[in-house]
N, CA, C and O of each residue as an XYZ file, in Angstrom:
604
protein
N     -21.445      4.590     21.719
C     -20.891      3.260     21.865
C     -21.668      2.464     22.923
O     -22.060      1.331     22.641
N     -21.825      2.815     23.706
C     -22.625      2.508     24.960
C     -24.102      2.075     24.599
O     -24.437      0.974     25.037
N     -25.155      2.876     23.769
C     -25.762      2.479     23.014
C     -26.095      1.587     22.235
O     -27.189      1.027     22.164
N     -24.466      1.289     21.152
C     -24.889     -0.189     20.505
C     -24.523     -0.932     21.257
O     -24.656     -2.067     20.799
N     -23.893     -0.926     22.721
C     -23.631     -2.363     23.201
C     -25.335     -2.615     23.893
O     -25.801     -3.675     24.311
N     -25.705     -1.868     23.858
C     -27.304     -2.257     24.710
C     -28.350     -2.374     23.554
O     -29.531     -2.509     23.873
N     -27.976     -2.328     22.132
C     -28.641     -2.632     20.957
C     -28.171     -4.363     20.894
O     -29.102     -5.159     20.764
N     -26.947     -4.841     20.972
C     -26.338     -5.807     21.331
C     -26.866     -7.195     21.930
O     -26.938     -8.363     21.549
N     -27.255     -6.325     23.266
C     -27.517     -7.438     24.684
C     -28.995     -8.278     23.971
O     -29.565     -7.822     22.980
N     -29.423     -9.480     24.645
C     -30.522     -9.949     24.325
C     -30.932    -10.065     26.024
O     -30.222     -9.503     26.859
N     -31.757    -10.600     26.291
C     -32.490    -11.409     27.672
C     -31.686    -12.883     27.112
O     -31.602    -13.360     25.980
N     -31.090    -13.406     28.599
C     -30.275    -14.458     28.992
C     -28.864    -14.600     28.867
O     -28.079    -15.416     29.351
N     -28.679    -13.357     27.905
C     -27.278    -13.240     27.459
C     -25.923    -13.652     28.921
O     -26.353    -13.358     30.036
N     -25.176    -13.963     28.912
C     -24.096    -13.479     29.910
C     -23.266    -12.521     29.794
O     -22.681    -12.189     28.763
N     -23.153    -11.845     31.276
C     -22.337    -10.737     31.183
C     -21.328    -11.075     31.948
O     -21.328    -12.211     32.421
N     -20.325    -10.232     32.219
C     -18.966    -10.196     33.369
C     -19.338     -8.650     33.874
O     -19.823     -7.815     33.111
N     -18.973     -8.347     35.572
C     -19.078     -7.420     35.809
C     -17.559     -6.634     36.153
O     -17.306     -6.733     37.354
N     -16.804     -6.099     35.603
C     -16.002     -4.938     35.146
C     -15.270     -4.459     36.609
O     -14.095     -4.657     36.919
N     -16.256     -3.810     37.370
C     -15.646     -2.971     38.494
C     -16.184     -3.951     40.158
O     -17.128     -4.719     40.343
N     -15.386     -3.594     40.841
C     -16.487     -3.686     42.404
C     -17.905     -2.921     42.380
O     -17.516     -1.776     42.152
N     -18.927     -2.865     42.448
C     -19.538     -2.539     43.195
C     -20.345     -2.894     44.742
O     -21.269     -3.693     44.590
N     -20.157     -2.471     46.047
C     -20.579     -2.847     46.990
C     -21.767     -2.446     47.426
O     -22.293     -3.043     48.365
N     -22.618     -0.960     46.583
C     -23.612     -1.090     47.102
C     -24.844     -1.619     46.411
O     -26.023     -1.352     46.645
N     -24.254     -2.530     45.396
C     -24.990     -3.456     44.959
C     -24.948     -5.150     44.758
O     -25.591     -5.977     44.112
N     -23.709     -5.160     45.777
C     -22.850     -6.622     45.764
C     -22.788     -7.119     44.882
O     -23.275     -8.202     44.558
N     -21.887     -6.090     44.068
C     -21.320     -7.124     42.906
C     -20.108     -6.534     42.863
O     -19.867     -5.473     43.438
N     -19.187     -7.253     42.108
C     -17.827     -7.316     42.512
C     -17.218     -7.984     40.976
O     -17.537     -8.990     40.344
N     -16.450     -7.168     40.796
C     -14.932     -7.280     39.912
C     -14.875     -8.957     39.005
O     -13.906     -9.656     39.302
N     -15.639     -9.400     38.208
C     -15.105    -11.138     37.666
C     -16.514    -11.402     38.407
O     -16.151    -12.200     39.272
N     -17.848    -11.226     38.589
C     -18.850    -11.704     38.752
C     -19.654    -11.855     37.097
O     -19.615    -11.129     36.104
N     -20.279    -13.011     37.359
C     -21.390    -13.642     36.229
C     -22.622    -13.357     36.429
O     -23.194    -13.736     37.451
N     -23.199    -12.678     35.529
C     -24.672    -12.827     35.508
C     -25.396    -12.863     34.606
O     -24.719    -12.896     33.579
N     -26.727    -12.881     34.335
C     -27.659    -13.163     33.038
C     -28.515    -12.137     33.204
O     -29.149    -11.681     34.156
N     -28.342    -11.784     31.645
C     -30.021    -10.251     31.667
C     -30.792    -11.276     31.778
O     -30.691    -12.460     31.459
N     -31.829    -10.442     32.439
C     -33.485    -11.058     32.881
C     -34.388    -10.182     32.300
O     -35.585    -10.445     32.188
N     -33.698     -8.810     31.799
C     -34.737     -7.796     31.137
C     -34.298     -6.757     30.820
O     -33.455     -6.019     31.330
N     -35.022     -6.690     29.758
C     -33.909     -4.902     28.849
C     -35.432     -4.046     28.481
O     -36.438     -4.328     27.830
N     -35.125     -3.261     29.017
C     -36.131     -1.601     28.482
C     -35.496     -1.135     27.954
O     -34.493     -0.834     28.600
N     -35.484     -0.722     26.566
C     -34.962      0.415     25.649
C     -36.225      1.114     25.086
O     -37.347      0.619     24.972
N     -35.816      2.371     24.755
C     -36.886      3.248     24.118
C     -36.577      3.536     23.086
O     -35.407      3.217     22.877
N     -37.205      4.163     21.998
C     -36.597      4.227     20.294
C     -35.808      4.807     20.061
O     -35.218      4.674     18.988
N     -35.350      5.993     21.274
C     -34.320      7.031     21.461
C     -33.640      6.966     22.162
O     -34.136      6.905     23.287
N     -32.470      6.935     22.125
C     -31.734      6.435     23.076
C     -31.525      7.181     24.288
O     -30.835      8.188     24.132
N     -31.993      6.926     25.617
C     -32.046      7.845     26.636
C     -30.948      7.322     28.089
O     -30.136      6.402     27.988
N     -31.126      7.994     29.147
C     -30.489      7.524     30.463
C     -31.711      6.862     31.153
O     -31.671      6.921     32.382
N     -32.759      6.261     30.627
C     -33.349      6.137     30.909
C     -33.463      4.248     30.515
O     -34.053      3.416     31.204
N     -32.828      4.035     29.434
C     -32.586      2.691     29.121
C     -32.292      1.672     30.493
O     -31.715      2.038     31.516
N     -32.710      0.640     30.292
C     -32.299     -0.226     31.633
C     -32.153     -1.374     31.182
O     -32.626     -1.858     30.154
N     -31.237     -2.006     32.244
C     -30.844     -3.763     31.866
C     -31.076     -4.328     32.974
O     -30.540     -3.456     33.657
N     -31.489     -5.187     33.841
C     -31.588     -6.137     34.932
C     -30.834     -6.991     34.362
O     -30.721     -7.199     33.154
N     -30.134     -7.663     35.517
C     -29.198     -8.661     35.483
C     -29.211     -9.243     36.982
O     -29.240     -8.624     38.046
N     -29.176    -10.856     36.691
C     -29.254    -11.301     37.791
C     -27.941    -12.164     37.985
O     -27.509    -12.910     37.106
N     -27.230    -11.953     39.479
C     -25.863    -12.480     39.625
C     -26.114    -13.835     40.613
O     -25.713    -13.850     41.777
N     -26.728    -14.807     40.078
C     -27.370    -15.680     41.018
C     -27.649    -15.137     42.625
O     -27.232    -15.221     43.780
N     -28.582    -14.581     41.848
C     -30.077    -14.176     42.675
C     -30.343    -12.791     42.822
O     -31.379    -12.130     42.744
N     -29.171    -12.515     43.052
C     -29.407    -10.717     43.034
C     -29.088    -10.174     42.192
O     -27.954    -10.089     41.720
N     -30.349     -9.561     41.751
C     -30.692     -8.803     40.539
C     -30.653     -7.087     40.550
O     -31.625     -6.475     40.993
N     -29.523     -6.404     40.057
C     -29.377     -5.253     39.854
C     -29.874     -5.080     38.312
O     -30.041     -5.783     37.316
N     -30.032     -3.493     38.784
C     -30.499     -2.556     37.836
C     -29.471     -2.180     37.128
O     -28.414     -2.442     37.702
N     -29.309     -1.504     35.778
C     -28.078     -0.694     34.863
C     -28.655      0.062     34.437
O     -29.347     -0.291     33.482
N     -28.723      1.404     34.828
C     -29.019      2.653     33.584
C     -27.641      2.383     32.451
O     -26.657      1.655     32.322
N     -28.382      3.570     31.739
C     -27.513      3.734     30.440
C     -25.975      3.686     30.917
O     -25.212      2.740     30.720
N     -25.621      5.064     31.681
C     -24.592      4.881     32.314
C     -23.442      4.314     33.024
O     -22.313      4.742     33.267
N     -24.154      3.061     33.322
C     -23.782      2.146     33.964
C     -23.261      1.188     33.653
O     -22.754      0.277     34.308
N     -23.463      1.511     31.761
C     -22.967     -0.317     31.055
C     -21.509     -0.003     30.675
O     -21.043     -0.661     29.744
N     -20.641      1.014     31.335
C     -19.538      0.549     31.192
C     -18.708     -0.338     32.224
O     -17.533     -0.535     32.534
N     -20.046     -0.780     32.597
C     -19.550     -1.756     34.190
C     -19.582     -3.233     34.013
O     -19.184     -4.038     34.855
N     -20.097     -3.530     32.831
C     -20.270     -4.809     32.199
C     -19.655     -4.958     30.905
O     -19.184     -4.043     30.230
N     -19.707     -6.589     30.513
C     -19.346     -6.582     28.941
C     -19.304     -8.195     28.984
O     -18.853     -8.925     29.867
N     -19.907     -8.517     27.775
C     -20.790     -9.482     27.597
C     -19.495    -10.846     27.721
O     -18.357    -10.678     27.283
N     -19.902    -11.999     28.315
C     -18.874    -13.133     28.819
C     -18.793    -14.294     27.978
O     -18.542    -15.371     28.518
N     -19.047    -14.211     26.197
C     -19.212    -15.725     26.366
C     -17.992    -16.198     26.089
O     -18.020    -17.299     25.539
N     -16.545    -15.582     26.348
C     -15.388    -15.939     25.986
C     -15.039    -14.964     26.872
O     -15.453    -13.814     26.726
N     -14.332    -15.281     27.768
C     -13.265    -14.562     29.073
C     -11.745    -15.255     29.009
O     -11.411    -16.351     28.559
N     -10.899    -14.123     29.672
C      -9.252    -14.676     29.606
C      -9.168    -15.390     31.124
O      -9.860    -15.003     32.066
N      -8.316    -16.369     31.197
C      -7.943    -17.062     32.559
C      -7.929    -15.846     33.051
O      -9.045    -15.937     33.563
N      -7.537    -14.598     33.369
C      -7.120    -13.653     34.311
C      -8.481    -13.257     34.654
O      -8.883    -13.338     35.815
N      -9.242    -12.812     33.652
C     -10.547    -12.831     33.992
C     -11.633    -13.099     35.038
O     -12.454    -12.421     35.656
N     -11.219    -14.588     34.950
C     -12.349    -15.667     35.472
C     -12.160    -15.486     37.416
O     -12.871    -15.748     38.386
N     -11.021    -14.996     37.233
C     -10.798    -14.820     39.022
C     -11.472    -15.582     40.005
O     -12.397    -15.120     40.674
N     -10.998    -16.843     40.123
C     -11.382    -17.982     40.853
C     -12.475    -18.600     40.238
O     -12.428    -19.810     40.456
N     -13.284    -18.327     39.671
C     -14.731    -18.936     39.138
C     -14.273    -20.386     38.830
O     -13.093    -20.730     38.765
N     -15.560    -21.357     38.612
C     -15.352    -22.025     37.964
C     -16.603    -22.130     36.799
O     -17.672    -21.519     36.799
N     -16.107    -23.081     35.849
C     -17.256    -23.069     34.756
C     -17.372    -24.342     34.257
O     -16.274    -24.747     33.875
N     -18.414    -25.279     34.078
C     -18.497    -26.090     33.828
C     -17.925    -26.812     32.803
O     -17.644    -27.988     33.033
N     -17.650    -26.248     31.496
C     -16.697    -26.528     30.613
C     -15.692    -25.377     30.092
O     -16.078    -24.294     29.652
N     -14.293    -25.790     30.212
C     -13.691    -24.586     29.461
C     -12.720    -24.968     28.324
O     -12.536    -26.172     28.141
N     -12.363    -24.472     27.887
C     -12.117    -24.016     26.283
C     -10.635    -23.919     26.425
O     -10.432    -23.703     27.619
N      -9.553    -23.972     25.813
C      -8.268    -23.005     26.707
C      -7.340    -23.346     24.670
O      -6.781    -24.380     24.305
N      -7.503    -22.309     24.014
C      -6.141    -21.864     22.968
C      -5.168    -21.617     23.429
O      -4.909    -20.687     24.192
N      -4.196    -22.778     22.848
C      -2.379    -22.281     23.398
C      -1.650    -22.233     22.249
O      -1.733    -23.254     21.566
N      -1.031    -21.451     21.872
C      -0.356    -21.192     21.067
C       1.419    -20.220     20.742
O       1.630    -19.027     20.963
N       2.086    -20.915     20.366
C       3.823    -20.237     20.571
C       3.321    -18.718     20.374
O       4.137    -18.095     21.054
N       2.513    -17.862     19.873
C       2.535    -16.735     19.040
C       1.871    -15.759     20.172
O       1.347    -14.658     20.006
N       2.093    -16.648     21.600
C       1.639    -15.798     22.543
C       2.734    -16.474     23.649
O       2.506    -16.572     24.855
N       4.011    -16.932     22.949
C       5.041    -17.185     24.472
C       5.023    -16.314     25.401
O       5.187    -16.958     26.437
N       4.896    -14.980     25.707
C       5.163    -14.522     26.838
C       4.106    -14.997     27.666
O       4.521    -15.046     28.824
N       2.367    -15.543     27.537
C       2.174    -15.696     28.528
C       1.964    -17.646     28.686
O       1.029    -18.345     29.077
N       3.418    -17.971     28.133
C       3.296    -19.468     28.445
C       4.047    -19.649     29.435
O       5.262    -19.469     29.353
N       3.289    -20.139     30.827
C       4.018    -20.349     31.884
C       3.246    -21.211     32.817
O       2.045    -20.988     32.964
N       3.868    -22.239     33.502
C       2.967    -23.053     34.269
C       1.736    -22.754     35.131
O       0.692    -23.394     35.261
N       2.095    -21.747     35.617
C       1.250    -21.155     36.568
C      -0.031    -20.690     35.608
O      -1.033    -20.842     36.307
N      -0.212    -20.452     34.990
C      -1.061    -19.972     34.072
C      -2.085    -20.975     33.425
O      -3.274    -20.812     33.151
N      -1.164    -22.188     33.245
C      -1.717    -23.783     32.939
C      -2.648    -23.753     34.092
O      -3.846    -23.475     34.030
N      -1.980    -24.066     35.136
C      -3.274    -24.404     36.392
C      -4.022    -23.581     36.785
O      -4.883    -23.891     37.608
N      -3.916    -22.440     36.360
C      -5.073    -21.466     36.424
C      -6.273    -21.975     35.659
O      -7.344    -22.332     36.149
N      -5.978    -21.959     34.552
C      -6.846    -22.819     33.463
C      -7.672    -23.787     33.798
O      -8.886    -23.616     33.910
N      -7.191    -24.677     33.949
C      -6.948    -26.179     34.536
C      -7.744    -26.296     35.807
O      -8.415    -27.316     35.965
N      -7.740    -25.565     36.528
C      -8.337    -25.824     37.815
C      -9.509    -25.143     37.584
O     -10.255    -25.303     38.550
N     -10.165    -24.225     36.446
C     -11.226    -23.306     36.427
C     -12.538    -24.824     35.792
O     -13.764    -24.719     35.845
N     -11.975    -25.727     35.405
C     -13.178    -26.943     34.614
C     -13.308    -27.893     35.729
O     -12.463    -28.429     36.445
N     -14.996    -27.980     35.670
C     -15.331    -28.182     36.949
C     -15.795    -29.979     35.847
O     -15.734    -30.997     36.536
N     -16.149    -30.162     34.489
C     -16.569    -31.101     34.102
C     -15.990    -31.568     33.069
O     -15.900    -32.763     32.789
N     -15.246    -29.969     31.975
C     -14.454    -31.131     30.963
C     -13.913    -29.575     30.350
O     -14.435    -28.488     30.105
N     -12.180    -30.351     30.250
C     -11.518    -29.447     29.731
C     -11.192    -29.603     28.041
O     -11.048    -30.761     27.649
N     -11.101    -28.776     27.278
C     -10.147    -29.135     26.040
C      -9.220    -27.894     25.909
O      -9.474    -26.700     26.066
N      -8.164    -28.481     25.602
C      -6.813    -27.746     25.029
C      -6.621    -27.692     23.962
O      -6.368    -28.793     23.474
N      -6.609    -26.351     22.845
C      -6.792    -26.375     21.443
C      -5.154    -25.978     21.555
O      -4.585    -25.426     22.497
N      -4.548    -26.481     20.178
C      -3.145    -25.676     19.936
C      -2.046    -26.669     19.942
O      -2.014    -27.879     20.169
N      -1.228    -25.858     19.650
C       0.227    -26.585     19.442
C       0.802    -27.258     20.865
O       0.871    -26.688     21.954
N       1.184    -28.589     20.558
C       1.556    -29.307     21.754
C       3.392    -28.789     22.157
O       3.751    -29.036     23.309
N       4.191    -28.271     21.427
C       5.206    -27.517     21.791
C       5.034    -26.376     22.676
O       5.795    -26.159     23.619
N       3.883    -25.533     22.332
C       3.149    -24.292     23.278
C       3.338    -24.796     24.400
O       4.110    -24.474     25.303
N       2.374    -25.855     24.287
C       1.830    -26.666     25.760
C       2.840    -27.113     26.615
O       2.632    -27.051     27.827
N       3.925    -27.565     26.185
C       5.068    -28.282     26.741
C       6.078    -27.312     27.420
O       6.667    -27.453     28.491
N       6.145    -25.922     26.198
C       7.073    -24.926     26.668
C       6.169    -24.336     28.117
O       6.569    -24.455     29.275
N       5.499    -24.002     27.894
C       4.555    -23.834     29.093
C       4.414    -24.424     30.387
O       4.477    -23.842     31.470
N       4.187    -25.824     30.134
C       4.432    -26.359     31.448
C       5.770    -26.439     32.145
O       6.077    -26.443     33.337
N       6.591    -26.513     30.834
C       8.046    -26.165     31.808
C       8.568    -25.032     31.956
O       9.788    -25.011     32.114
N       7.914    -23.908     31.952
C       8.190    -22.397     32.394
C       7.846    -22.432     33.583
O       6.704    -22.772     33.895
N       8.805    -22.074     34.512
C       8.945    -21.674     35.773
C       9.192    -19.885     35.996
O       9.784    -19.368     36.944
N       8.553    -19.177     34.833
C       9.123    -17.625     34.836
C       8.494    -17.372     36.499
O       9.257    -17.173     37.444
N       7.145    -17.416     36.625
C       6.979    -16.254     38.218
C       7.655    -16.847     38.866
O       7.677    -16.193     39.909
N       8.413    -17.884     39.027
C       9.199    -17.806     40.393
C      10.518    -17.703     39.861
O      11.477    -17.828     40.622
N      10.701    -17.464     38.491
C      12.388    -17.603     38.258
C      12.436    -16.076     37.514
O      12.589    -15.931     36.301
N      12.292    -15.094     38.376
C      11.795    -13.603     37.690
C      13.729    -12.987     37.144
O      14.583    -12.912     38.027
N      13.973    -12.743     36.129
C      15.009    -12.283     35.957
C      14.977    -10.372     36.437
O      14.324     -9.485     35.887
N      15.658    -10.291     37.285
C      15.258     -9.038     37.903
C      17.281     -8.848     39.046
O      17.938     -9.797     39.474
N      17.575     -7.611     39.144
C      18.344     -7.356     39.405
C      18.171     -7.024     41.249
O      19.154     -6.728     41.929
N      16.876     -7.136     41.783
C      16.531     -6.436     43.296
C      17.791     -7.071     43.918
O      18.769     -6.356     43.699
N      18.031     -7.978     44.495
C      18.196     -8.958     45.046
C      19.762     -8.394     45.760
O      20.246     -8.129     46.860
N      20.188     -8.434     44.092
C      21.526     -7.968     43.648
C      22.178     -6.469     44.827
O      22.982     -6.294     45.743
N      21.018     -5.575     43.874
C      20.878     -3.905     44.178
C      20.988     -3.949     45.984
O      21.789     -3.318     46.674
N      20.097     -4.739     46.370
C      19.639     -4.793     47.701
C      20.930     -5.154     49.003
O      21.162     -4.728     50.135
N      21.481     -6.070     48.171
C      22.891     -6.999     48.954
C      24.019     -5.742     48.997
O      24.804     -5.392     49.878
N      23.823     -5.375     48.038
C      24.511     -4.135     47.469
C      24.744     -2.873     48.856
O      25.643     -2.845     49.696
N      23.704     -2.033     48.697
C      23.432     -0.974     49.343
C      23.418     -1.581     50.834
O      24.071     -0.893     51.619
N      22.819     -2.709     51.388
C      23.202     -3.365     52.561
C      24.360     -3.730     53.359
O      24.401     -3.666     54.588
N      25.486     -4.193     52.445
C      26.519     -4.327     52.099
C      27.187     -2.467     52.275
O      27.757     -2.261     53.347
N      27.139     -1.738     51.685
C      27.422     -0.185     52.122
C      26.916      0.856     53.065
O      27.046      2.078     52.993
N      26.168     -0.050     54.182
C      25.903      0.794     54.673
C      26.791      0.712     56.167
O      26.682      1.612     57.000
């Protein structure tokens, strides 16, 4: 599997990087572009990808590409603060659980030049008026007053 994703990659492609790594400063929701792929006719550990994360350019053995995976469509959760010059954003009822305001301005705040919103304008509406993370239906509160209350 690992293999065809590096049959896959081209030079310039974008990737997302997967995990932290610190001793190569890269980190969890970082962007970068191959700059160069060595493959051999056989598939070895010996395969390599360069990728550059504006400016610093790490190496990937074979091994290593489960640390990446190619970006040209990422989820808001994804993007972890980034921004991107244009973004894209599908809303749709057939994914209510994650329609919730907070989630809107996640979106929303990631387009640095021009947004579009594809989808049903009911989605959109139920969404902006979801207040779920701060209106969490959850019993703690309750439990807590409770046992406080008995002691």
């Amino acid at each position: 599997m690992i293999y065809k994703f590096l049959l896959l990659c081209r030079e310039n492609d974008k990737v997302l990087q997967l995990v932290n790594d610190p001793d190569n400063n890269v980190f969890n929701g970082d962007i970068g572009y191959i700059t160069n792929i060595v493959t051999l006719q056989v598939p070895t550990k010996k395969d390599l990808l360069t990728i550059d994360f504006d400016g610093n350019k790490v190496i990937y053995s074979r091994e290593d590409l489960v640390n990446i995976k190619h970006a040209y469509a990422i989820t808001i959760h994804k993007s972890q603060g980034s921004e991107f010059s244009h973004v894209i954003m599908p809303i749709s009822k057939s994914y209510y659980k994650m329609l919730y305001n907070k989630l809107i301005y996640t979106a929303v705040s990631r387009a640095k030049k021009s947004l579009v919103i594809i989808g049903e304008q009911e989605a959109f509406l139920t969404a902006i008026n979801n207040d779920y993370s701060t209106m969490r239906k959850t019993n703690l509160t309750t439990k807590l007053l409770e046992e406080y209350n008995n002691i």
